[in-house]
mmCIF file as gemmi writes it, N, C-alpha and C atoms, coordinates in Angstrom:
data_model
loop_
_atom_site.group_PDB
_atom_site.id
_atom_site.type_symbol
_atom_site.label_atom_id
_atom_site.label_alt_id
_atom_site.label_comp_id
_atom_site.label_asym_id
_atom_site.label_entity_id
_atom_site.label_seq_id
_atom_site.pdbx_PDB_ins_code
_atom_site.Cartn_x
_atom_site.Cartn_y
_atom_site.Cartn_z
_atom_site.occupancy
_atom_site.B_iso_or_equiv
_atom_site.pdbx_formal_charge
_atom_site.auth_seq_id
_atom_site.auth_asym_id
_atom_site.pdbx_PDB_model_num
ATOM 1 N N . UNK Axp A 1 ? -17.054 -16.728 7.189 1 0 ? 1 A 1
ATOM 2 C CA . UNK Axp A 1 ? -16.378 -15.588 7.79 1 0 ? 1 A 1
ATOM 3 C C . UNK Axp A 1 ? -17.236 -15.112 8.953 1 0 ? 1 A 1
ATOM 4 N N . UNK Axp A 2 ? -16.89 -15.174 10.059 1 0 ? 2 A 1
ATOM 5 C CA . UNK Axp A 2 ? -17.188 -14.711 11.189 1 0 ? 2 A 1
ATOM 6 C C . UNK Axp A 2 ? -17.474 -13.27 11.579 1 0 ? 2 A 1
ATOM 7 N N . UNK Axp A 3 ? -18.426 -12.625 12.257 1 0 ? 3 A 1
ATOM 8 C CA . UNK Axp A 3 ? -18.174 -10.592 12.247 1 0 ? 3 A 1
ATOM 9 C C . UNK Axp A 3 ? -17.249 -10.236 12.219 1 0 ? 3 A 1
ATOM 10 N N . UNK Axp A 4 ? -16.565 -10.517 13.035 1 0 ? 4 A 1
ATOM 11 C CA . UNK Axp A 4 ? -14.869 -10.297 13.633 1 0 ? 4 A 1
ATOM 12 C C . UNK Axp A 4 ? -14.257 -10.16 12.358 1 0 ? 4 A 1
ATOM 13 N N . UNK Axp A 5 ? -14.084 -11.157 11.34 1 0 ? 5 A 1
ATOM 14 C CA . UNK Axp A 5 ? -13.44 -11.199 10.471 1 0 ? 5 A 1
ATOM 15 C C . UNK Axp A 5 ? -13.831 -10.426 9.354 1 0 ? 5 A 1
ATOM 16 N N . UNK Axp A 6 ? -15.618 -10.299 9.19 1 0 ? 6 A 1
ATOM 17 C CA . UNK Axp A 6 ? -15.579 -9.786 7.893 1 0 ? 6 A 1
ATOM 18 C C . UNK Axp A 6 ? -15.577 -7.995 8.635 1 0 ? 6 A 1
ATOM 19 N N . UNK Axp A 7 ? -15.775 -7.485 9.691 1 0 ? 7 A 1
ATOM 20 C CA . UNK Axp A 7 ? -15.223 -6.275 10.387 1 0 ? 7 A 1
ATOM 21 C C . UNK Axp A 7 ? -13.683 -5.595 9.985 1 0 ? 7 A 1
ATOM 22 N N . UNK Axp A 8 ? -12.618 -7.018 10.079 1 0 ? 8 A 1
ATOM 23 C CA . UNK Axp A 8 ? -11.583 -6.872 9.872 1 0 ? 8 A 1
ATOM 24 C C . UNK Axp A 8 ? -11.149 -6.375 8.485 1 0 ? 8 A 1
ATOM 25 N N . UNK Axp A 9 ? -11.72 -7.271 7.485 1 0 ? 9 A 1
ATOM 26 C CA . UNK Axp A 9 ? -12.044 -6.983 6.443 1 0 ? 9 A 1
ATOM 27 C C . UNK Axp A 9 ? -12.614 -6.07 4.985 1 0 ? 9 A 1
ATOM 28 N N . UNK Axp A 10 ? -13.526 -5.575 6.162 1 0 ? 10 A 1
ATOM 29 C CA . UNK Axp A 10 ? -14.241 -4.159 5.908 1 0 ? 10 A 1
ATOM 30 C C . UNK Axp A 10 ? -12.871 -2.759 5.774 1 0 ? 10 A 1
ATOM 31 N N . UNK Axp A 11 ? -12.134 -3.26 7.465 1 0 ? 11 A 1
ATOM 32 C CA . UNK Axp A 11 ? -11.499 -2.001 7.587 1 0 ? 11 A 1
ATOM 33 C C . UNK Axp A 11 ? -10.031 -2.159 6.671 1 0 ? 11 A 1
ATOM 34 N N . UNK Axp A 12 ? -9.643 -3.585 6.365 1 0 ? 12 A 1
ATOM 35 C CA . UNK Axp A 12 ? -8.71 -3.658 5.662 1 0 ? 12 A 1
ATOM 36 C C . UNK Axp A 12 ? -8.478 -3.093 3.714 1 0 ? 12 A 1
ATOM 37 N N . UNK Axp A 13 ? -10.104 -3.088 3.685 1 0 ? 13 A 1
ATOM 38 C CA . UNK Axp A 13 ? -10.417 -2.38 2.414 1 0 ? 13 A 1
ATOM 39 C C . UNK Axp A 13 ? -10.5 -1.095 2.651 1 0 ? 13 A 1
ATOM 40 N N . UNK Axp A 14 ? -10.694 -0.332 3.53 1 0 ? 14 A 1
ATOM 41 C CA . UNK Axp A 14 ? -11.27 0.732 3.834 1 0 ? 14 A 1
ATOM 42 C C . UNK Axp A 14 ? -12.83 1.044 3.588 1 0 ? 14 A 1
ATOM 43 N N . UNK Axp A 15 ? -13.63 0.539 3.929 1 0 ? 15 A 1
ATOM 44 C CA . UNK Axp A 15 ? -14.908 0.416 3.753 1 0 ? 15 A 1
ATOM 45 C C . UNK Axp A 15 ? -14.837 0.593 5.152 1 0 ? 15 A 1
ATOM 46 N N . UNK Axp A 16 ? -16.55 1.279 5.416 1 0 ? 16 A 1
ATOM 47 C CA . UNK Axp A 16 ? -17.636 1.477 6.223 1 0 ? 16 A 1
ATOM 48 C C . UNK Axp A 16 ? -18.807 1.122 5.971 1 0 ? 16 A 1
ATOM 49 N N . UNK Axp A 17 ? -19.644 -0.177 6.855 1 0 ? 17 A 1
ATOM 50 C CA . UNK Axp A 17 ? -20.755 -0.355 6.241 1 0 ? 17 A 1
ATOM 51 C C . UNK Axp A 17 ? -21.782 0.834 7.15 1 0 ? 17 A 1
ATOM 52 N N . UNK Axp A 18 ? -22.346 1.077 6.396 1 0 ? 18 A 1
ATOM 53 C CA . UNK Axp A 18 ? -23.955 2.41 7.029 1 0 ? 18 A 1
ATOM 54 C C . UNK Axp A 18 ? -25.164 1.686 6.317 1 0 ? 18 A 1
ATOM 55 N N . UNK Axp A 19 ? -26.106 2.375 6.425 1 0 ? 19 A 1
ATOM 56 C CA . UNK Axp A 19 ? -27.351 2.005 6.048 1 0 ? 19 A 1
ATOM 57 C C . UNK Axp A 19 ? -28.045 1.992 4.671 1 0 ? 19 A 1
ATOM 58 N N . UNK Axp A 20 ? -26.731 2.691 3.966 1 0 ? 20 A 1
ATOM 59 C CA . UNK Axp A 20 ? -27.065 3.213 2.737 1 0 ? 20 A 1
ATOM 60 C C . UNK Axp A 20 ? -26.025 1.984 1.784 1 0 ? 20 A 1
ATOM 61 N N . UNK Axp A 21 ? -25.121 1.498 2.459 1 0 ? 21 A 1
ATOM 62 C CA . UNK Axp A 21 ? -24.001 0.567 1.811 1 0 ? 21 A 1
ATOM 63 C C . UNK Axp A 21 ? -23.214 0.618 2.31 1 0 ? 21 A 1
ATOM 64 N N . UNK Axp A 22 ? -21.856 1.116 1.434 1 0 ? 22 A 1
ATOM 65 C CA . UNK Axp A 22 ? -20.676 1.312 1.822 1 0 ? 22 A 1
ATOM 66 C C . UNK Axp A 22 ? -20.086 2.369 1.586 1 0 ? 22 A 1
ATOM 67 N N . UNK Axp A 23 ? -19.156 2.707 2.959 1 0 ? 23 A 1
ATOM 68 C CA . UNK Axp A 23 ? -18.982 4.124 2.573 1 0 ? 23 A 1
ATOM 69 C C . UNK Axp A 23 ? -17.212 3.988 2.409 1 0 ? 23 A 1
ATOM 70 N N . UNK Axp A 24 ? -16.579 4.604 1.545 1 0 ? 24 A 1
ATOM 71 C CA . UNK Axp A 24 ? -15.328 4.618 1.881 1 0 ? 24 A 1
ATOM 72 C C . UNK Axp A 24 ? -14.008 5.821 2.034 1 0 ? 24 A 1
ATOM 73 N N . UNK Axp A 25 ? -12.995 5.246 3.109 1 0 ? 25 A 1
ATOM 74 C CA . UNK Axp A 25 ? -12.617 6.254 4.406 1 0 ? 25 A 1
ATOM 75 C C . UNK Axp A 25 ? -10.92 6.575 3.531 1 0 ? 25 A 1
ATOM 76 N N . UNK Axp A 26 ? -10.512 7.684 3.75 1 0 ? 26 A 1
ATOM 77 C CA . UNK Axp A 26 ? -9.979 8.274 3.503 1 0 ? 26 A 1
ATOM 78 C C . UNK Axp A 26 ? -8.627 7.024 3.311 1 0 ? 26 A 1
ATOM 79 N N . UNK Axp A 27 ? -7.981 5.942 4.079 1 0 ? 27 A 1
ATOM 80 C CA . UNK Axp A 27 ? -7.113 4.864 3.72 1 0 ? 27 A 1
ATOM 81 C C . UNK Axp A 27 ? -7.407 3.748 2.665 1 0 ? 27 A 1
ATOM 82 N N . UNK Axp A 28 ? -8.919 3.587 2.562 1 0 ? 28 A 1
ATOM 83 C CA . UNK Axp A 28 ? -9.292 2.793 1.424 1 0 ? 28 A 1
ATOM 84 C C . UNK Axp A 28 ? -9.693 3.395 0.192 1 0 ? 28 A 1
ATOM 85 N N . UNK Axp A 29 ? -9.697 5.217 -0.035 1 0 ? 29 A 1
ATOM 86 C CA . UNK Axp A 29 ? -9.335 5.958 -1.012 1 0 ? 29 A 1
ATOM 87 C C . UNK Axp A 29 ? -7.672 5.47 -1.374 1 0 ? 29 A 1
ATOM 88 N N . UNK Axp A 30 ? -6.931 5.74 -0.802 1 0 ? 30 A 1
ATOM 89 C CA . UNK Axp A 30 ? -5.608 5.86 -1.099 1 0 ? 30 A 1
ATOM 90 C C . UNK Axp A 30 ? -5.232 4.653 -1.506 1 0 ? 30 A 1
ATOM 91 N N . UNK Axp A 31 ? -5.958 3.12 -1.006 1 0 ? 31 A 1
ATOM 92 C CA . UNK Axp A 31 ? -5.296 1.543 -1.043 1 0 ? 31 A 1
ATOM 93 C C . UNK Axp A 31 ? -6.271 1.842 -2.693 1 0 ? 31 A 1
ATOM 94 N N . UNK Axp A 32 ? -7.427 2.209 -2.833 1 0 ? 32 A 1
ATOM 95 C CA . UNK Axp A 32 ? -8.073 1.476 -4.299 1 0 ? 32 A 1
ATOM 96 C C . UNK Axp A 32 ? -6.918 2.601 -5.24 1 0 ? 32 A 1
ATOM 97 N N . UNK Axp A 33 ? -6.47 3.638 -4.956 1 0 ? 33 A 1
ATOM 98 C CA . UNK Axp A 33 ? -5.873 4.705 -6.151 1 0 ? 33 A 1
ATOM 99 C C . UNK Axp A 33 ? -4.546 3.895 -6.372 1 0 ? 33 A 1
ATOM 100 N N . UNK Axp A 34 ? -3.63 3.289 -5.19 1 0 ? 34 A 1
ATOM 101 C CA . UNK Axp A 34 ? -2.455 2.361 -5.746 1 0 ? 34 A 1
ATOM 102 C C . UNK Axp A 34 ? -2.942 1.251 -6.56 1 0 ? 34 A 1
ATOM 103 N N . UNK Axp A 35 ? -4.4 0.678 -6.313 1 0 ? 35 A 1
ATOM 104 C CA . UNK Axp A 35 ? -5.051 -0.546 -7.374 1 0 ? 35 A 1
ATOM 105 C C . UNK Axp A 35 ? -5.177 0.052 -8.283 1 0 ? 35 A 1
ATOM 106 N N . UNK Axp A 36 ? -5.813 1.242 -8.836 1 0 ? 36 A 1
ATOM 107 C CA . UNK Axp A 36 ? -6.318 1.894 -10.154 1 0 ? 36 A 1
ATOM 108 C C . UNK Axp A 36 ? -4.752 1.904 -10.433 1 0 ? 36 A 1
ATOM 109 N N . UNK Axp A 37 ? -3.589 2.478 -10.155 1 0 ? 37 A 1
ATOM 110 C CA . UNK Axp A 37 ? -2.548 2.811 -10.933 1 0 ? 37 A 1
ATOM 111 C C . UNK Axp A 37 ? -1.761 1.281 -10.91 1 0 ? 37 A 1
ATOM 112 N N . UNK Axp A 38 ? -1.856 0.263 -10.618 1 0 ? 38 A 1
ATOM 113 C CA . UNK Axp A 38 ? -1.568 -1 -11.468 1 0 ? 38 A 1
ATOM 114 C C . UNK Axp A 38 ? -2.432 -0.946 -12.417 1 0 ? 38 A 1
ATOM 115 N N . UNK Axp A 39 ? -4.028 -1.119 -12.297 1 0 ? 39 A 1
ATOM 116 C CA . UNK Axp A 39 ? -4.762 -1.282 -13.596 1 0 ? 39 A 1
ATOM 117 C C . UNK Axp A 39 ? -4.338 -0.537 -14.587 1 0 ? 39 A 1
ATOM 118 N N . UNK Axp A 40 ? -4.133 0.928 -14.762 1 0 ? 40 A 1
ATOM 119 C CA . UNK Axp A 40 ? -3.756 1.621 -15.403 1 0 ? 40 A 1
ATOM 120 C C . UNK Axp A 40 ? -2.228 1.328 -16.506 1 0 ? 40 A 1
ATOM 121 N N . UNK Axp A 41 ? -1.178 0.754 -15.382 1 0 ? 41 A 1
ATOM 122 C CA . UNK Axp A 41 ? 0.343 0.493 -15.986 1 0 ? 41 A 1
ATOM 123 C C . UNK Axp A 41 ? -0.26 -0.516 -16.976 1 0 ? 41 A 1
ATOM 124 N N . UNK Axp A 42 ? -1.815 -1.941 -16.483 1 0 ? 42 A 1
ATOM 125 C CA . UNK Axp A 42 ? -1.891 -2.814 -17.199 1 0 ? 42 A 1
ATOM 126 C C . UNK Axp A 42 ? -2.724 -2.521 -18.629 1 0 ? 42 A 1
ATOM 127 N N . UNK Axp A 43 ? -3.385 -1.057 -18.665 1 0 ? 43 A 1
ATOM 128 C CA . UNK Axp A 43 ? -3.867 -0.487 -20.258 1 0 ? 43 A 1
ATOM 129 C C . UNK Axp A 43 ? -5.066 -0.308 -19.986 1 0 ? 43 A 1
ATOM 130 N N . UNK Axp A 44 ? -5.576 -0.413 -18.317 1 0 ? 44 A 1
ATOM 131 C CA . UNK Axp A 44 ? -7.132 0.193 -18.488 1 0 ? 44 A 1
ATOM 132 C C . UNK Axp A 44 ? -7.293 1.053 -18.784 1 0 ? 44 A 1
ATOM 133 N N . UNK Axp A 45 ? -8.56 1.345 -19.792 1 0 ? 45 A 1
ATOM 134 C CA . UNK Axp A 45 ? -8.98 2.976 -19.876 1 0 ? 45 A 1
ATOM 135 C C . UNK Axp A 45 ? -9.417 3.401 -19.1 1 0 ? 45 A 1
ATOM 136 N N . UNK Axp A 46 ? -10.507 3.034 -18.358 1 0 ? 46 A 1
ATOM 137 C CA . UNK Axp A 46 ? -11.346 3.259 -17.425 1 0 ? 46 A 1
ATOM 138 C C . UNK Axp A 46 ? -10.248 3.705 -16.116 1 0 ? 46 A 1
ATOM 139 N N . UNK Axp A 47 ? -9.517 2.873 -15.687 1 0 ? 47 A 1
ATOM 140 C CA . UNK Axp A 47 ? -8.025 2.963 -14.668 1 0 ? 47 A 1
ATOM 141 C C . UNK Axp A 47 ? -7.616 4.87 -15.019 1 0 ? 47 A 1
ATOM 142 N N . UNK Axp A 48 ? -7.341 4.982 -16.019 1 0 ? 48 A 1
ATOM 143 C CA . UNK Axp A 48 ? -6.454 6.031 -16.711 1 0 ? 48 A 1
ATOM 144 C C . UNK Axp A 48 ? -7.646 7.325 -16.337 1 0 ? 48 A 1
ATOM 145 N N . UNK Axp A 49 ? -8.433 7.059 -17.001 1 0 ? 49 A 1
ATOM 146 C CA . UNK Axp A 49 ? -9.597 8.065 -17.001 1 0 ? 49 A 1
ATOM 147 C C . UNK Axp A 49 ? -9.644 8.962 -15.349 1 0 ? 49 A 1
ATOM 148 N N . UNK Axp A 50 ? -9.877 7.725 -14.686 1 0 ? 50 A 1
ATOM 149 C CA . UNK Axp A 50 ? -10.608 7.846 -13.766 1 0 ? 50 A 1
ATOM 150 C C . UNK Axp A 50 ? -9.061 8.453 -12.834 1 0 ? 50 A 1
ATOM 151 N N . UNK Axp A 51 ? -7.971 8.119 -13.17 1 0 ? 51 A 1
ATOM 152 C CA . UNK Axp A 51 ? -6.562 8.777 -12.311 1 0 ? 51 A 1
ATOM 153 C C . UNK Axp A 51 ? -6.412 9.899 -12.91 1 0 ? 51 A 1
ATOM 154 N N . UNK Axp A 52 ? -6.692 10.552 -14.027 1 0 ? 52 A 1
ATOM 155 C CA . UNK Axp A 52 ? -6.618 11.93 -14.022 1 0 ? 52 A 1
ATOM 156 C C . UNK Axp A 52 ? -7.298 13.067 -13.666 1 0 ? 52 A 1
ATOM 157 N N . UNK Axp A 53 ? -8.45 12.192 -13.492 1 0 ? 53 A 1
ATOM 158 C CA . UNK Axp A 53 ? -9.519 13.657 -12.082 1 0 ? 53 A 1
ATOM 159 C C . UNK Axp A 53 ? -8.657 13.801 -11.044 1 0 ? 53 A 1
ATOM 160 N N . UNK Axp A 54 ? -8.986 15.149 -10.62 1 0 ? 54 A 1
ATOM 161 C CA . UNK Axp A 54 ? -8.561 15.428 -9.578 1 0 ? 54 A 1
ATOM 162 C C . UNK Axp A 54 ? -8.81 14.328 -8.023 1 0 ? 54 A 1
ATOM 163 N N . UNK Axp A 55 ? -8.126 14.326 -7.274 1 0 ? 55 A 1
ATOM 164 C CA . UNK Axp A 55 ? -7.967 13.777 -6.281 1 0 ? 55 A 1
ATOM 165 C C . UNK Axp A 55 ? -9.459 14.05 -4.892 1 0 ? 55 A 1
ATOM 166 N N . UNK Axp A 56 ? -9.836 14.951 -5.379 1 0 ? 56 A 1
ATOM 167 C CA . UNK Axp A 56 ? -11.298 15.369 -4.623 1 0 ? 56 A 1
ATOM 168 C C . UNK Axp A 56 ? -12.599 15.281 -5.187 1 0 ? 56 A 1
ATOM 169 N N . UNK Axp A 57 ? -11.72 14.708 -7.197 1 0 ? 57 A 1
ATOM 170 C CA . UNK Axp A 57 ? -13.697 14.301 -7.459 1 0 ? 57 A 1
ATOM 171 C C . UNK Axp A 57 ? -14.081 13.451 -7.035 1 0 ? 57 A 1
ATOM 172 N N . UNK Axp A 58 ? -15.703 13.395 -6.606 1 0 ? 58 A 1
ATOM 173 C CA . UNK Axp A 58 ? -16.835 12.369 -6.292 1 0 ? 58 A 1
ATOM 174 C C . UNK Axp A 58 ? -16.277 11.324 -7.347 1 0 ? 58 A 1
ATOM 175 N N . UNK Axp A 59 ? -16.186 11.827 -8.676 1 0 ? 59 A 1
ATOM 176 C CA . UNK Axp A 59 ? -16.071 10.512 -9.492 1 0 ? 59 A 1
ATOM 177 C C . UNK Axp A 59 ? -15.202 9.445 -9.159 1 0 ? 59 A 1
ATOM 178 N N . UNK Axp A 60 ? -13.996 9.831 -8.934 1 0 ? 60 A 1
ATOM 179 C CA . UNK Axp A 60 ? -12.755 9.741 -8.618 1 0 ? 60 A 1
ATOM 180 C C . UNK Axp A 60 ? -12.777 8.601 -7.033 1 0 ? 60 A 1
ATOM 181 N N . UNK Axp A 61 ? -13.818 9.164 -6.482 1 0 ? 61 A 1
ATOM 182 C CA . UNK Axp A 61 ? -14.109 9.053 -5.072 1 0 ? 61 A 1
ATOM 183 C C . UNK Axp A 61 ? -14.833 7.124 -5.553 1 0 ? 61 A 1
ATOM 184 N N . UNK Axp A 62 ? -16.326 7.583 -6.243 1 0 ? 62 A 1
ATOM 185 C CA . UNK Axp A 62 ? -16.914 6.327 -6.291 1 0 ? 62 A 1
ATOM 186 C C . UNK Axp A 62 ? -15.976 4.987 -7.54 1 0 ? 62 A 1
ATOM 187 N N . UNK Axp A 63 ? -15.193 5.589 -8.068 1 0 ? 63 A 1
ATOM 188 C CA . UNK Axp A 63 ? -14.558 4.559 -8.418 1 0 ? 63 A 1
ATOM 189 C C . UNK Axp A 63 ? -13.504 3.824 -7.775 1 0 ? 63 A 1
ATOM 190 N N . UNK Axp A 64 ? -13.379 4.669 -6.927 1 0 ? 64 A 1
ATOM 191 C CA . UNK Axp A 64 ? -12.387 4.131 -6.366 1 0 ? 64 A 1
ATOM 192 C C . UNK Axp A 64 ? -13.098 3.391 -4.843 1 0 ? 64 A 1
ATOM 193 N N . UNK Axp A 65 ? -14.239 3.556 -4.669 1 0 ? 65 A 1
ATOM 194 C CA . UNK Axp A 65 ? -15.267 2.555 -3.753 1 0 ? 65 A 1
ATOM 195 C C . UNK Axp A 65 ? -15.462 1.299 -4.308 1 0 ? 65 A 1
ATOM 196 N N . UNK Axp A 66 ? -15.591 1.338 -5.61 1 0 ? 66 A 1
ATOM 197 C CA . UNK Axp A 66 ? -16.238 0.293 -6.225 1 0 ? 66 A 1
ATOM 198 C C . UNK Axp A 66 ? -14.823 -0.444 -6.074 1 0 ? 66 A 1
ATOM 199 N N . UNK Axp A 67 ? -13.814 -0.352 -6.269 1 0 ? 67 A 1
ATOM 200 C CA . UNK Axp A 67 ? -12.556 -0.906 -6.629 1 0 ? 67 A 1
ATOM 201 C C . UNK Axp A 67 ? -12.526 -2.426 -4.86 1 0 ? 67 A 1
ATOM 202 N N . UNK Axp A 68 ? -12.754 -0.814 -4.06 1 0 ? 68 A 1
ATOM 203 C CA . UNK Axp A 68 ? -12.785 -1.403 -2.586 1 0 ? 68 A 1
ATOM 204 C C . UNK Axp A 68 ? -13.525 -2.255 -2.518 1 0 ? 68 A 1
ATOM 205 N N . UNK Axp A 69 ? -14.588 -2.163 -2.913 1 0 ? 69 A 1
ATOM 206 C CA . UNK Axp A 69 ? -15.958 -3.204 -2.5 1 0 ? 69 A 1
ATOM 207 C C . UNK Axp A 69 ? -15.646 -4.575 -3.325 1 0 ? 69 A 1
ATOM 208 N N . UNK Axp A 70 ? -15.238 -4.385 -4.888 1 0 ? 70 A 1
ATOM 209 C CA . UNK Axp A 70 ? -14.793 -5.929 -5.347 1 0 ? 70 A 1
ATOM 210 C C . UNK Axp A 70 ? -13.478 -6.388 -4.863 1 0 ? 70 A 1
ATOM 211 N N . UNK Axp A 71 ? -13.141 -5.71 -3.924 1 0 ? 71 A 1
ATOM 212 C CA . UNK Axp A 71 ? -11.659 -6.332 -3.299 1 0 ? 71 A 1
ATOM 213 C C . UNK Axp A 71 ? -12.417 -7.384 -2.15 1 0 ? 71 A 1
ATOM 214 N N . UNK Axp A 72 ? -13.077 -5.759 -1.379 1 0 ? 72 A 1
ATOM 215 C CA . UNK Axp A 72 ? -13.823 -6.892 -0.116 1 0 ? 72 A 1
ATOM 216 C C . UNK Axp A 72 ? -15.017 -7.77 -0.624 1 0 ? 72 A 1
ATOM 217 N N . UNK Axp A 73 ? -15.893 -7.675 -1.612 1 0 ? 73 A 1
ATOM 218 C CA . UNK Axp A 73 ? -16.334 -9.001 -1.794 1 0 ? 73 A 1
ATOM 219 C C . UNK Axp A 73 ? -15.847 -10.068 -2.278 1 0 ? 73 A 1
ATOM 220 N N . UNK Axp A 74 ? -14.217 -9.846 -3.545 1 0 ? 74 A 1
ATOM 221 C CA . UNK Axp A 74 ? -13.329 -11.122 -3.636 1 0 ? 74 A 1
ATOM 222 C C . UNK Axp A 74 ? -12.99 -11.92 -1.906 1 0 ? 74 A 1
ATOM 223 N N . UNK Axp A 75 ? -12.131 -11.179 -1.268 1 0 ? 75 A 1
ATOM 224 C CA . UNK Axp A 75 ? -12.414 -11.816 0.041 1 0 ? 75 A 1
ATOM 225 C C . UNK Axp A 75 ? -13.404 -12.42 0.567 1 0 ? 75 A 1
ATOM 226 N N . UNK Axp A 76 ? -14.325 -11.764 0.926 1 0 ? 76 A 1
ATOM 227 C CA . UNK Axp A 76 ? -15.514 -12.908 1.414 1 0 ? 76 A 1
ATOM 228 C C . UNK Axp A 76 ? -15.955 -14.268 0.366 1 0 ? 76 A 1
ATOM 229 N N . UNK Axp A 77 ? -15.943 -13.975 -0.77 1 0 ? 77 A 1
ATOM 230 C CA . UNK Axp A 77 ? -16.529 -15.34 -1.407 1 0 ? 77 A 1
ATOM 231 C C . UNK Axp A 77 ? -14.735 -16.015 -1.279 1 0 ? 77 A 1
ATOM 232 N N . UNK Axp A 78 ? -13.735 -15.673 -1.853 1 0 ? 78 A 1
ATOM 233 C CA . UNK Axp A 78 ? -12.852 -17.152 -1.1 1 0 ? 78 A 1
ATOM 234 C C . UNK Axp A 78 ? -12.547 -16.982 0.126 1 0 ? 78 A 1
ATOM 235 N N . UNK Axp A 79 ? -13.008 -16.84 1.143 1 0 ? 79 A 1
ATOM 236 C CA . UNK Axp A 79 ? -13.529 -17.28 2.747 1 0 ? 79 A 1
ATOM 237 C C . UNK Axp A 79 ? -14.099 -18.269 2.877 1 0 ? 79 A 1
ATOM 238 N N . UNK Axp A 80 ? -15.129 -18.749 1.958 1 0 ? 80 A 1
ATOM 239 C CA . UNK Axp A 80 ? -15.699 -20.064 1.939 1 0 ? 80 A 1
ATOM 240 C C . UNK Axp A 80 ? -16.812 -19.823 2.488 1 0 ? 80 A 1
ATOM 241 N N . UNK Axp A 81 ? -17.353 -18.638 2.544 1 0 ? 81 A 1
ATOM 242 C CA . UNK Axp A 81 ? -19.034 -18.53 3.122 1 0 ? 81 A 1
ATOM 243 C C . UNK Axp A 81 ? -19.833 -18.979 1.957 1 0 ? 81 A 1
């Protein structure tokens, strides 16, 4: 995967990379909360838990980063890097 692409990539998850990791932006909140509510229809607890905080917890916030980040690292490893 090329910058270009894994750039593309980044923003298609909604991720920001900074210095600290990854940060994630108000569209890749909203893309991981439609992923948590499939996980959820499929019987996660963790899915469920984490969709009934409010919409402004941190918690709420970093799970739903983490969701982003194994989306965008599934992408990069089948990219074939």
């Amino acid at each position: 995967m090329n910058p270009e692409a894994r750039q593309e990539a980044l923003s298609r998850h909604g991720l920001v990379e900074t210095e600290d990791g990854f940060e994630l932006t108000l569209a890749g909140f909203q893309r991981a909360s439609k992923r948590a509510a499939g996980l959820r229809k499929e019987g996660d607890p963790e899915a469920t838990q984490m969709l009934s905080l409010s919409p402004d917890d941190p918690l709420r916030w970093e799970y739903c980063r983490c969701i982003a980040i194994e989306a965008f690292s599934s992408e990069v490893y089948h990219s074939g890097i």
